[in-house]
N, C-alpha and C positions, 0 to 999 in steps of 0.2 A: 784174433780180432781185438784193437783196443777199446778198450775202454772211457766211454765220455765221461770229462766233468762236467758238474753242472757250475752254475754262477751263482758264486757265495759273496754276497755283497760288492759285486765287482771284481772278483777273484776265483780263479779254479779251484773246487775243491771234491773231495772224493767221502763217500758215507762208508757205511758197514754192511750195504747190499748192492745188488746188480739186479738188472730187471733187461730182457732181452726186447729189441722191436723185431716183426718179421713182416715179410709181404704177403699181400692179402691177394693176392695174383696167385704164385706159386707156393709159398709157405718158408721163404730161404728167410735165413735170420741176414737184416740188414746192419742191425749195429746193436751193442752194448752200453747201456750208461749206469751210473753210479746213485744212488736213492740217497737226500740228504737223512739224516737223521733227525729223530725232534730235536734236538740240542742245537745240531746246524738252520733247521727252520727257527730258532728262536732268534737265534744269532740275526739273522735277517731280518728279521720283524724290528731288531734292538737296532740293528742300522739302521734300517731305516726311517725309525722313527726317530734314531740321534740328527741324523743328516738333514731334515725337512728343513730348517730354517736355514742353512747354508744351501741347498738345493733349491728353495725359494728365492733365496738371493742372488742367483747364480746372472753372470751377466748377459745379457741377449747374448751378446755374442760366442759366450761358450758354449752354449745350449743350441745354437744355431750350426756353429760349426759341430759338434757333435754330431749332428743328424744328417748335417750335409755327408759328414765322413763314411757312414753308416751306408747312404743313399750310393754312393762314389762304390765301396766297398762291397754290396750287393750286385752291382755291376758289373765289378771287375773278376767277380767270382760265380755269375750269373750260371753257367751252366752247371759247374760242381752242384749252386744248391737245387737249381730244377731238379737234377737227376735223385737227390738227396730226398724232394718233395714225392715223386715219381717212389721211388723204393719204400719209404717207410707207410707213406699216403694210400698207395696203387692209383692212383688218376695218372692218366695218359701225358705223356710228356707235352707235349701240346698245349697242356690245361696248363702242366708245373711250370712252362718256363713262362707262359701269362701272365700265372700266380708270381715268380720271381720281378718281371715286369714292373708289374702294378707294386711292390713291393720298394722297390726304388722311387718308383714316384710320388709313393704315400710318405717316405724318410724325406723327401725332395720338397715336396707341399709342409711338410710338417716345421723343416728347416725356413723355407718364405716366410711361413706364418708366424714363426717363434720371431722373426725380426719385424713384421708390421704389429707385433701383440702390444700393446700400449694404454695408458690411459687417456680419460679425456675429460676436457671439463666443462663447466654447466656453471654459467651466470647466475647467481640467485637474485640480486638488484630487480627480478622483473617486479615489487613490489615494495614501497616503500621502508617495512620494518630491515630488512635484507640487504640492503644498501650497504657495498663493501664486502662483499661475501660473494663467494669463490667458491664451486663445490670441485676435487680434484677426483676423480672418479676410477676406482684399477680393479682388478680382478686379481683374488689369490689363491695358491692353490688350498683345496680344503686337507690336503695332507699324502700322507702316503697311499698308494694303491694297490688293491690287488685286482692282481687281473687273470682270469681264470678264462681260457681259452680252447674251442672247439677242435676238432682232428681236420673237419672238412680244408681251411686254408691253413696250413700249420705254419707257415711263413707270415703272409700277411695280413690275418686276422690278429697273430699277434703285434705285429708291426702298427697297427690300429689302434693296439693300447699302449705301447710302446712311445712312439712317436711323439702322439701330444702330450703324454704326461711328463717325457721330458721338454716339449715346447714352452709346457707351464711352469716348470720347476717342480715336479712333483717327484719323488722317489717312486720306485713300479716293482713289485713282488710278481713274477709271471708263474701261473702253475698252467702249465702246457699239457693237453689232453693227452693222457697214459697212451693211446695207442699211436700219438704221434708229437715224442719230445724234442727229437734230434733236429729239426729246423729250429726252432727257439733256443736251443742250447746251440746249435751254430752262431745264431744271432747273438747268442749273449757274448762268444767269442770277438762278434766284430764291435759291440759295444765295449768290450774291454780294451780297446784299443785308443781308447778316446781320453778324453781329458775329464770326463764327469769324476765328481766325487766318488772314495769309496762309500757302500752303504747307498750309491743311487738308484743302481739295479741288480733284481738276483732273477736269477731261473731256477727254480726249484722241481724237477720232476717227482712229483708226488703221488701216490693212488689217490683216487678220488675221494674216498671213506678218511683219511688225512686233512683235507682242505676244511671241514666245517671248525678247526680250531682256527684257521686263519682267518674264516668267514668271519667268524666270530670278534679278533683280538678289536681290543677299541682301540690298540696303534693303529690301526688301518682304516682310516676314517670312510675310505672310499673303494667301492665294490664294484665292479665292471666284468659282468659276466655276457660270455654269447654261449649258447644253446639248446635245450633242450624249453620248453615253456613249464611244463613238471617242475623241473629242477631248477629255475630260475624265482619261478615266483618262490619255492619251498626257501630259495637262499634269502630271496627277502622278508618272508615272514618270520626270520630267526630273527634279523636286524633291522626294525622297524625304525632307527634313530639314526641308521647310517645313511649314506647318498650312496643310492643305489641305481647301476646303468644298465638294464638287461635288453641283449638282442636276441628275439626268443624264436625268429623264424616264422612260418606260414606255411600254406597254399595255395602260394598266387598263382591269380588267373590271368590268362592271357584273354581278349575280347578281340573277335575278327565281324568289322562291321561288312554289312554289305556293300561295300564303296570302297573296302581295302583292295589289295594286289595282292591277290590271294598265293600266286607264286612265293612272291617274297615272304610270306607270313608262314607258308608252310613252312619251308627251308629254316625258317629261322625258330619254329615255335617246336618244328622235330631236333634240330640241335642242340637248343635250351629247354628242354623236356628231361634233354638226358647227358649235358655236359656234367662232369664231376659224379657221372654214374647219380644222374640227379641228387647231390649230396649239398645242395647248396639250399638254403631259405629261398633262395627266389627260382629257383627253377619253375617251370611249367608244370601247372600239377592239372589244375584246371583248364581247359580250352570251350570257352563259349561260343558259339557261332549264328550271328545271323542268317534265322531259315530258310531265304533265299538264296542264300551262297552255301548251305549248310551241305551239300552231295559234291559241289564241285570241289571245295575246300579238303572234306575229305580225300577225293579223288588224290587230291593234290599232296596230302598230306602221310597217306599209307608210303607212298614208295619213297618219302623222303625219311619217313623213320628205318624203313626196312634199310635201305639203302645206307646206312648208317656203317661203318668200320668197328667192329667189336673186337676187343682179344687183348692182348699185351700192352700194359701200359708203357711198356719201355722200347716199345714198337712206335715212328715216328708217323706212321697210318691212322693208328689206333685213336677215335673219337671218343668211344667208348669205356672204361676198364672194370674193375673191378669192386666191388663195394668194400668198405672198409675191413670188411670180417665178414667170413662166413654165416657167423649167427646174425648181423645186420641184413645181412640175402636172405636168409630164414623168413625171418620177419615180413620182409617185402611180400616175398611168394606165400607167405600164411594172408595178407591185407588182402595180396592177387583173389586167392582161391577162395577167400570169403566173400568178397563180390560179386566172383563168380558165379557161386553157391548160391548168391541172393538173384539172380539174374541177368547180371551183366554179360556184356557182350566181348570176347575178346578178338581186336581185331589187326593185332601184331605183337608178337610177343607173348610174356605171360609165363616162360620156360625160366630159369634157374640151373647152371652148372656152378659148381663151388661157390664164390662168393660172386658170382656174374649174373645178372638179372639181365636177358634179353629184352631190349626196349617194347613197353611196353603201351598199345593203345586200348582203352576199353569204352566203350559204350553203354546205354543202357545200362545205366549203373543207378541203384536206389541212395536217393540223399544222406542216406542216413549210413553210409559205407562208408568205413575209415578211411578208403583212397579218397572220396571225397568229404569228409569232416577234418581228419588229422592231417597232420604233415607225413606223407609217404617217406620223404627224404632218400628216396629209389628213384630209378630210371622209368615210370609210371604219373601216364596223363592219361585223364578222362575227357572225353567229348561230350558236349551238351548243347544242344541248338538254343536261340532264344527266340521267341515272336517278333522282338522288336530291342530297340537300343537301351529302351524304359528299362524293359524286362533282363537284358543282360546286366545290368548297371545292378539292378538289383540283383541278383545272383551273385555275382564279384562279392557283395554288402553280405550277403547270408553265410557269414563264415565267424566265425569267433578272432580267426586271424585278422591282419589289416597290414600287410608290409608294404608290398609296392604290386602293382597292375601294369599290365601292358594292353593297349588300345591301338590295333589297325586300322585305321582311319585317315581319311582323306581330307575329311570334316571338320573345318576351326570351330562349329558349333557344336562337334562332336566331341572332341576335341573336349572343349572349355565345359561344357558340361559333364564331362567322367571327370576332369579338376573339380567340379561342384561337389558332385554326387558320392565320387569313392569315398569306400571309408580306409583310407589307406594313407602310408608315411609317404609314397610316392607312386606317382602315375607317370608312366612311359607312352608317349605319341607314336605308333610310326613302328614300333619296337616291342620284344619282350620284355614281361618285368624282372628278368634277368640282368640286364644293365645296370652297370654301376659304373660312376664316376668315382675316385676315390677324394676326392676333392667335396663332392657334394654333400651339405647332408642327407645321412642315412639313417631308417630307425622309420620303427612303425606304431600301428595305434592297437586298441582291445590287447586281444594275447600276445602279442607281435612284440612288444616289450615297452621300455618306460628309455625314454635319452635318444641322445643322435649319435654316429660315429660322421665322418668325416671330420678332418683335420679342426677346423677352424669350428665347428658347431662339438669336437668333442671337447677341445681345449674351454670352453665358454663350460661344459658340462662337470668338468674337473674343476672348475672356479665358482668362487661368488664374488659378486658389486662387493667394495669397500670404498665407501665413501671418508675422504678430508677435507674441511669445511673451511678455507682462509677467511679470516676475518679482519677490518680493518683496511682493505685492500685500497686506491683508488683506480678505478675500471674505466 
């Protein structure tokens, strides 16, 4: 089996270890890549921080066709990386080629936006002394980045940090999560095809216990972590002076009023409970329900989770697969069985084969039970009826998390009031708070993290206002 390079400041390069990835399905070794060294991680750090003012300067149009080419290139090789996502990931082909999907269109949005990104200006004459005066107004990058990324989208989570840092002119250091590198180091091959500088981007596959020198370096002005809320906020309180952008996840809830289409709600709140083997921040963790609907709902809801395709992620059936590791399935069914323990109710699901968590519903579960405090990050929702619309609204709110909501509703007063009342980065009408636009901003409040991702709200995130004041002018 060959051996991957990784991306040494725009260049393949190989260290003085190898580190295997396997599937979390079956246990087959998928591929091999190459560990830089600390000597090669400096190297990268030194490009990058050579390259910022050339990288800064670079012209719309190189930086735009860059990421068109990227976008094109992910397209054109769309199945390879699905199955690539699918093998190293274990999520069901289904989800990988999604994920590759959305992954073109985040390079595709990221290319638009690099060509409308501009400055603009601002009259100051609106007052006597200012008379003649021009303010010209742009945005620059604050420097080079690291961008430290999750296992869950190994493609386009990285693509996320990717994308706009080269929109802005920023140089991008990627350390791709140890159990899933070989999508970002594919990508770094299709960025090395392009006409960016060298020293504009590296892939470093690194062990995590590694990274807090990078966290640390003051070449790397700018920190852009997604995952873990522990290990996110710890990265910020080492670097209290850096711009730091953390996506730290949740427990969102999905809210089923008594006025929703209860068919449609179930189908869709049993699918997004447990697409990505529930491995995503917004998955369905919570489900509230209005208690007049709260028995039919159910009804509705048992056989569409059951009902569910479990098994092979490289199986084109398979809804379901595998959680990323077996000791992450551990975990799950230890949250399960303390629930349990405490008195919850299980009412599908709840069983564990290797690293597969049977979709899982539980009921009658006490507040204070990590399925509903933490983020499960498992194939695992809880049911909770509410009195009334007040009372789910507040339940959503009782959570340290605040990512996004989903709200089935019929209701524009309904509606417009979860806009009032969530404490959340975003509220879904209609739908799970699983949906994403990759175009939208994304990014949540409390634990949920600090920044936005989408394109055009993360580029504004990588930048600040610089103000140039002409003077002298006649306007």
């Amino acid at each position: 089996m060959d051996v991957r390079t990784f991306w040494l400041a725009g260049r393949p390069a190989t260290g003085d270890t190898e580190l295997t990835v396997t599937n979390s399905h079956d246990g087959r070794v998928v591929g091999r890549h190459s560990v830089p060294t600390d000597a090669q991680v400096e190297e990268a750090v030194a490009a990058a921080h050579a390259v910022a003012r050339q990288a800064a300067a670079l012209p719309v149009h190189v930086r735009a066709e860059a990421l068109a080419h990227v976008s094109r290139r992910i397209a054109e090789r769309a199945e390879e990386i699905a199955q690539l996502i699918t093998a190293e990931n274990g999520k069901p082909i289904l989800w990988a080629r999604g994920e590759t999907s959305r992954a073109v269109a985040t390079f595709r949005f990221a290319a638009e936006e690099a060509r409308r990104w501009s400055g603009g200006v601002q009259r100051l004459d609106t007052e006597p002394a200012a008379t003649g005066r021009l303010a010209y107004v742009s945005r620059v990058p604050y420097g080079p980045v690291l961008a430290i990324t999750p296992f869950n989208f190994p493609l386009n989570l990285v693509a996320h940090k990717v994308a706009p840092a080269i929109a802005v002119g920023a140089p991008v250091i990627v350390k791709p999560a140890p159990a899933t590198p070989l999508s970002a180091l594919l990508l770094g091959e299709i960025l090395a095809e392009t006409d960016l500088p060298p020293g504009m981007f590296s892939v470093l596959p690194i062990e995590n216990e590694r990274a807090s020198a990078l966290v640390q370096d003051p070449r790397l002005p700018v920190v852009s972590f997604t995952g873990s809320a522990p290990v996110g906020y710890a990265i910020a309180d080492q670097i209290p002076r850096k711009h730091v952008t953390l996506e730290l996840g949740g427990n969102a809830a999905a809210v089923v009023l008594a006025d929703a289409d209860l068919d449609w709600a179930a189908q869709r709140i049993a699918l997004y409970s447990n697409y990505q083997a529930g491995q995503s921040c917004i998955a369905v963790q919570r489900v509230i329900v209005e208690q007049p609907v709260y028995d039919a709902f159910v009804d509705r809801l048992i056989p569409a989770v059951t009902g569910l395709v479990t098994g092979d992620p490289a199986d084109e059936k398979t809804q379901v697969g595998p959680l990323v590791s077996e000791h992450a399935a551990e975990r799950v069914e230890q949250w399960v069985q303390e629930a349990v323990a405490a008195g919850a109710k299980v009412l599908a699901g709840g069983t564990r084969e290797g690293a597969v968590i049977a979709p899982t519903v539980l009921t009658d579960v006490p507040d204070d039970a990590k399925v509903v405090c933490e983020e499960v990050f498992g194939p695992v929702m809880i049911l909770q009826p509410a009195a009334s619309v007040d009372e789910a609204y507040a339940m959503v709110n009782d959570s340290k998390y605040g990512l996004q909501a989903g709200v089935f509703t019929r209701s524009l007063d309904a509606a417009f009031q979860a806009n009032r009342e969530l404490e959340v980065g975003g509220v879904i009408i209609g739908d799970v708070p699983s949906y994403r636009a990759d175009q939208m901003p994304y990014g949540g409040v409390k634990d949920s993290g600090i920044g936005r991702e989408g394109l055009h709200s993360a580029m504004e995130d990588l930048t600040y206002e610089k103000v140039m004041v002409l003077t002298g002018l006649t306007l």
